[in-house]
Each structure stands twice: as C-alpha cells, then as structure tokens.
C-alpha positions as CSV (number, residue, x, y, z in Angstrom):
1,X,13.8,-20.9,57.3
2,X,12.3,-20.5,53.7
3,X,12.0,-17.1,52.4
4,X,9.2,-15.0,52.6
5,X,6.6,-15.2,49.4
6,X,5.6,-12.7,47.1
7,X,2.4,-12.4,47.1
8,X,2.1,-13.8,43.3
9,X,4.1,-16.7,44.3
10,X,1.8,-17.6,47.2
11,X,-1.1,-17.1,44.8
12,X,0.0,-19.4,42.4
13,X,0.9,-21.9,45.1
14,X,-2.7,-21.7,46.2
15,X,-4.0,-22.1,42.7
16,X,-1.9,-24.9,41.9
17,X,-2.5,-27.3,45.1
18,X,-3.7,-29.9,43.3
19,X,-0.1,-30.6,42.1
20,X,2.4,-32.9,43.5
21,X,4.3,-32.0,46.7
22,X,7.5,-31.5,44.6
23,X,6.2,-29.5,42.1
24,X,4.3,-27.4,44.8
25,X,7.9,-27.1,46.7
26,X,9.3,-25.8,43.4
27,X,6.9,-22.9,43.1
28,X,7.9,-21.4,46.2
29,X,11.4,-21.5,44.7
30,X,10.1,-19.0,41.9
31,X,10.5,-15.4,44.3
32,X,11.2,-11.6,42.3
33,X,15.0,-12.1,43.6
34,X,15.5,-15.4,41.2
35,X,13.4,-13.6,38.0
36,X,15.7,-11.2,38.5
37,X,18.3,-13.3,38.5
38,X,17.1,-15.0,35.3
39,X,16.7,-11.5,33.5
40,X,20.4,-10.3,34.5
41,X,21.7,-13.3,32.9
42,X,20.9,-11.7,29.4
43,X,23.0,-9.1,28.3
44,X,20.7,-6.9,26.8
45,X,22.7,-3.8,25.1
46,X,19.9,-1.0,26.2
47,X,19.1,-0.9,29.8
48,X,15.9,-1.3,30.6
49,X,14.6,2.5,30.6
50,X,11.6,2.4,28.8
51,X,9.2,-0.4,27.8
52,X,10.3,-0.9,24.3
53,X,13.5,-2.1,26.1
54,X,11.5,-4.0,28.2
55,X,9.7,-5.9,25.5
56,X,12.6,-6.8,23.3
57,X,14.8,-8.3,25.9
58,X,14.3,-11.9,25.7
59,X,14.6,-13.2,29.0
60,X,10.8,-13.9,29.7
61,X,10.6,-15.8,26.5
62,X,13.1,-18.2,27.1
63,X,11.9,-18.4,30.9
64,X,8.4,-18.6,30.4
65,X,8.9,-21.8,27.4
66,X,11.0,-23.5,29.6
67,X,8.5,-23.4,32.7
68,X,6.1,-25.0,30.8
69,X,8.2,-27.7,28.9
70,X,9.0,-28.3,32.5
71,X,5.4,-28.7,33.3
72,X,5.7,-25.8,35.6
73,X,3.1,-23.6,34.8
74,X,2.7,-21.2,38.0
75,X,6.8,-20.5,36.9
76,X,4.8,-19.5,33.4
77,X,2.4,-17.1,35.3
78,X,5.0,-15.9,37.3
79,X,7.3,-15.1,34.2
80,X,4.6,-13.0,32.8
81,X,3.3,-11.3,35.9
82,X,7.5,-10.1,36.6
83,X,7.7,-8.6,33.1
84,X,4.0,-6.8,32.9
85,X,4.9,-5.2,36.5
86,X,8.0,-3.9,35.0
87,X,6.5,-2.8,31.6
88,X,4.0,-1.3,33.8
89,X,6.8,0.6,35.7
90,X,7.8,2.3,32.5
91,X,4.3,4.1,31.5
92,X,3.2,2.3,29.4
93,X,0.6,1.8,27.3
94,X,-2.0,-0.7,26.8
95,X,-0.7,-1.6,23.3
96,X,2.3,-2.6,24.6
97,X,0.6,-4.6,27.4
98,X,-1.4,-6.0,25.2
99,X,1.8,-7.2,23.1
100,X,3.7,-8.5,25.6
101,X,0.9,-10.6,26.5
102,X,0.7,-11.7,23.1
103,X,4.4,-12.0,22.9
104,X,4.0,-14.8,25.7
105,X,1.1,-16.8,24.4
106,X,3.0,-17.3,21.2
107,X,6.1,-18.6,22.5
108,X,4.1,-21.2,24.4
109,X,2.4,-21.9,21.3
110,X,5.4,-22.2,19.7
111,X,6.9,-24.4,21.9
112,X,3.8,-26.6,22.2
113,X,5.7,-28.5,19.1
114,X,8.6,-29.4,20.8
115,X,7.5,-29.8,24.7
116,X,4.0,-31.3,23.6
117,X,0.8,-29.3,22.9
118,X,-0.6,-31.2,26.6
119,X,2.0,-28.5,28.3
120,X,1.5,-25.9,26.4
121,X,-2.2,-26.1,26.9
122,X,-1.7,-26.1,30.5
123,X,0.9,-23.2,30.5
124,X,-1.5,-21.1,28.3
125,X,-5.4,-21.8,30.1
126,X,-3.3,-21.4,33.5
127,X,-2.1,-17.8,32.0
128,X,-5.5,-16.6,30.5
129,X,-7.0,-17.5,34.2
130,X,-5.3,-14.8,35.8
131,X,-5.1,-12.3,32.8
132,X,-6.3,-9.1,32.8
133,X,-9.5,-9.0,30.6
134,X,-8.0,-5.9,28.7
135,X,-5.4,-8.2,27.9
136,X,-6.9,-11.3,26.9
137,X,-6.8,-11.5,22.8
138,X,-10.1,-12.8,21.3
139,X,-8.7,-13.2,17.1
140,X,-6.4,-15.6,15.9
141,X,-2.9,-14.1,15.0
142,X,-2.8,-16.7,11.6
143,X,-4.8,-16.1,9.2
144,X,-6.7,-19.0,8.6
145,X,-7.3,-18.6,4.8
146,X,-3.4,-19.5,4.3
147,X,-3.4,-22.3,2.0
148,X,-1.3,-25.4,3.0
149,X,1.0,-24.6,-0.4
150,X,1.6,-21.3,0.6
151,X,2.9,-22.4,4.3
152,X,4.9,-25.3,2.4
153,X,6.6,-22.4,0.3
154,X,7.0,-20.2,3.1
155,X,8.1,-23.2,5.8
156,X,11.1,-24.6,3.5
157,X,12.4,-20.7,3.4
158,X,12.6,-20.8,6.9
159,X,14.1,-24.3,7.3
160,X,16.6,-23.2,4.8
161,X,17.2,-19.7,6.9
162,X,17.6,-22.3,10.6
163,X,19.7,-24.8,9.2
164,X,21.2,-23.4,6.5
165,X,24.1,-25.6,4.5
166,X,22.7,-29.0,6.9
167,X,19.0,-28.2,5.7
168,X,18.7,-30.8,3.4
169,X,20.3,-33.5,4.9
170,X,17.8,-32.8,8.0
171,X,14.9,-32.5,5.5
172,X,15.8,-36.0,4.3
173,X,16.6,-37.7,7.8
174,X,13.0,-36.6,8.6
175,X,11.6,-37.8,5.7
176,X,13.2,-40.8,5.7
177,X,12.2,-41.7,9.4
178,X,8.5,-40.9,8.4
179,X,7.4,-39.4,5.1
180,X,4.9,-37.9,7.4
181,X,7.2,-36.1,9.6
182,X,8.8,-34.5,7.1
183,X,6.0,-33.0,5.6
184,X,4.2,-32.3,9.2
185,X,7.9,-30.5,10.0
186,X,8.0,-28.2,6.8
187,X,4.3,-26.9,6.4
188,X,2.9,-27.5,10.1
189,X,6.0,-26.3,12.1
190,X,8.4,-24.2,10.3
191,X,5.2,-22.6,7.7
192,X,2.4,-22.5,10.5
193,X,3.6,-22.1,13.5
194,X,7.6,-21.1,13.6
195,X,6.7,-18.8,10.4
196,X,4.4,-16.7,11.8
197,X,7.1,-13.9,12.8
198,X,4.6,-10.5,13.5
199,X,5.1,-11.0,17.1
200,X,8.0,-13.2,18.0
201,X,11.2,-12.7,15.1
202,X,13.0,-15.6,13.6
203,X,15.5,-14.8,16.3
204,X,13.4,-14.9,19.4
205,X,11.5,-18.0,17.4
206,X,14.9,-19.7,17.4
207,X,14.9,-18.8,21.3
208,X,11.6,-20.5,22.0
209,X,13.3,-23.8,20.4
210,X,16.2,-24.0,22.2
211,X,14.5,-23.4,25.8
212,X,11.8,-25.8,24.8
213,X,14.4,-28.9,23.7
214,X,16.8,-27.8,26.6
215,X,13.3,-28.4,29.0
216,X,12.7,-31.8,27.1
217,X,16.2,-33.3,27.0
218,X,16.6,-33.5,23.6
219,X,20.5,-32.9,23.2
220,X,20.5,-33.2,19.0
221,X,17.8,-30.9,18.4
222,X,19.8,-28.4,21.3
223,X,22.9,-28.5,19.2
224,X,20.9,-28.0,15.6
225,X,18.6,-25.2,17.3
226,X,21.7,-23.6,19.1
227,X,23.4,-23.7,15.5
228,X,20.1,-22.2,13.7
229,X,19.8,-19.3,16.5
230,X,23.7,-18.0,15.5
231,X,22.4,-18.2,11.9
232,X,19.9,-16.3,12.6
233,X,22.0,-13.5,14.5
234,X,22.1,-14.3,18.1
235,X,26.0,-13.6,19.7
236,X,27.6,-16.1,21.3
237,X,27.1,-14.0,24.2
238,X,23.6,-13.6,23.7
239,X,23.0,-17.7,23.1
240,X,25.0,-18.8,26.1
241,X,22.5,-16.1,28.2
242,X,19.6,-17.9,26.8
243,X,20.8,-21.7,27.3
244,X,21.6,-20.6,31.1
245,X,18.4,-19.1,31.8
246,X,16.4,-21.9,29.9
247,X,19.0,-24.5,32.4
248,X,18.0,-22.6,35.5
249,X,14.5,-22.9,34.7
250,X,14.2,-26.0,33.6
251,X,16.1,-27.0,36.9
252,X,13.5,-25.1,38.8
253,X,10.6,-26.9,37.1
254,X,12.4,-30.3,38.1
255,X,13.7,-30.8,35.0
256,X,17.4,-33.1,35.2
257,X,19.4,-34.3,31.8
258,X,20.9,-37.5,31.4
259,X,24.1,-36.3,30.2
260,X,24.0,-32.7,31.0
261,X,22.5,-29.8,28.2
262,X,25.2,-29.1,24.7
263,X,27.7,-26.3,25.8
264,X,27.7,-23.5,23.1
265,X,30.4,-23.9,20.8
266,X,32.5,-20.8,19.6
267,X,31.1,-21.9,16.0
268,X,28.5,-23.2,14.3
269,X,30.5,-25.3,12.6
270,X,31.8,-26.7,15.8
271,X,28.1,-26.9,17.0
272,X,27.2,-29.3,14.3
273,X,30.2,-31.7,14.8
C-alpha cells in the first residue's frame, strides 16, 4: 500500500499531471517524513529554535537545486513549502519569509548555469505559481548598472577564492576549449551570477554547484566544486551532508550516474587528484 499524501504532495501531483507517469510516481515519493529525512542529514550546530536557525541551515538549498537539475520541479515546490511551514513555526516575520523565499529563487538561478537555464525556468515559474503574493519579489536583486569590467574584476576574485592554487590552469583549459567560454565563465558566471553573495554566501553558492553538477552527472566539475566548497569553509562533515542530500534527491527526481557521484575526499588535495 503507498503511503498516505500530504496534502502539498497531492497538490503538486494534481498540478503536474501533464508529466510522464514516472516522474508523476516520483512526486508521490516526496512526503514531510523524507524532507525530514533530507534536513537531518545536515549537521547543523544550532538546533532549529528559532527562524534564523532555520534560514541558515542549508538543507533546502541543496534539495531544492537538485530537484530541479533533476527536472523535478513539484520536489522544488515542495522543498520550499517544508521550510516556510517551519520558519512559520518559529514566529516569524515577514522579512524573513520574504528571504527565504528569495534565498530559493537564487539558488535556482544559480544553478540555471550548470543544470540549464530550461530547468531552472521551470523550477522557478512552477514556484512563483503557488507563492504567496506577499512573498513574490517584483526588483531584480543585481543591479543592472554593473558594468561588464566591474563583474570581470569581481568574477576572477571569486574564481581565484573557488579554486584557489588550480585557478589558473582551469581558467586556461576553458579558454583554450573556447575563448568564449572562458570569458562567458569569468564575467557571466562567477561576476554575475555566483558573485552576487547578499543572499546566498560564497559558501552556500558553492552548495548550489555541487547539488546542481551532482543532478547533472558531471563527475569533474563535482570533484573541482567539492574542492572549492572546503576552500571556502564547509567541514568535511558539512560537505559529505550536502553531497548525500543532493544524491537522495537527485535519485528521487530519477536522476542515475554512470559511474556513481565523487566520494568526498579527507583533503582537497586528495579531491583534486
């Protein structure tokens, strides 16, 4: 017998009929007991007792991007809707709503780069269908007056700050494979979009990555993002949480990997090897 629905999961079942009988299947799979699975596998150091707790532990990022690299957006809404009802729990206020909303429209953003911007389209008209007006944000976070030097500048910082000692061999195996890319990589990803840090940190950012590549099968990039997230202060603890969670995910979305997702090494000099 198939366990009972929530009443968001049969909502977004409804919603999402269209889609093909496997994927359908799947989001019956995505019940309050296995988000709160996904959320214990985190060990977040303050227990969830009020809602700044709430907002800074990471486990609806990394669940939410890997959804939708998965192509399995009512997972996304569900994601969201589990972590509101708990902010929500906590008194909160409609700031902080407001933020963890935002908080989840930029990590699908973000991800867009690495899953495909198709996905993460999907993943973010599917979530601004059901959210609450008061929640909805109507002004771009970027400012658009940014000038493309300015990201260049501020993109090759962060590059530098992800992949630290391998940075510029990276830089030039991009460039080398497409003049384009490279550039595209420096000023579009890492000064755009990965460098705009007022809502999701470099940390969480590096988060974002690694759930999006582990979605997409990309076992290089998991290695080099894996590597860049220790740089930038994750514990091996901490990064081994967020690659399960991203896997289970993933595997719930219907996602499988030709030869399984990079284990976490103890190092990131052992990552890179």
């Amino acid at each position: 017998m198939l366990p009972r629905l929530s009443a968001t999961a049969t909502t977004s079942i409804k919603k999402y009929s269209s889609q093909p009988l496997s994927q359908a299947m799947t989001a019956k799979l995505t019940t309050s007991a296995f988000l709160s699975h996904l959320k214990s596998l985190y060990p977040f150091s303050e227990a969830a007792s009020n809602a700044d707790a709430v907002l800074q532990n990471p486990w609806y990022i990394a669940a939410a991007v890997a959804f939708s690299g998965g192509g399995h957006t009512p997972g996304v809404i569900s994601v969201f809707q589990s972590a509101l009802e708990e902010l929500r729990s906590k008194q909160c206020s409609i700031e902080q709503q407001k933020l963890l909303a935002n908080r989840v429209r930029d990590a699908l953003f973000k991800s867009g780069l690495t899953t495909g911007y198709p996905k993460a389209i999907e993943s973010l008209i599917a979530l601004h269908q059901v959210m609450p007006v008061e929640l909805r944000e109507p002004s771009m976070m970027r400012d658009p007056g940014t000038s493309i030097e300015q990201y260049a500048s501020d993109g090759a910082v962060l590059f530098k700050q992800v992949y630290g000692e391998s940075a510029g061999p990276v830089q030039q195996a991009l460039n080398d494979a497409y003049p384009d890319l490279g550039w595209f990589s420096n000023t579009v990803g890492y000064g755009l979009t990965y460098g705009f840090t007022s809502l999701l940190s470099p940390l969480e950012t590096s988060y974002v990555l690694v759930s999006a590549l582990i979605s997409v099968d990309a076992p290089r990039q998991i290695h080099w993002h894996i590597a860049g997230a220790r740089r930038n202060g994750a514990s091996l603890a901490e990064i081994k949480a967020v690659r399960e969670i991203a896997i289970e995910a993933s595997r719930h979305a219907g996602v499988g990997w030709k030869s399984g997702v990079p284990e976490v090494a103890d190092t990131i000099e052992q990552q890179l090897v």
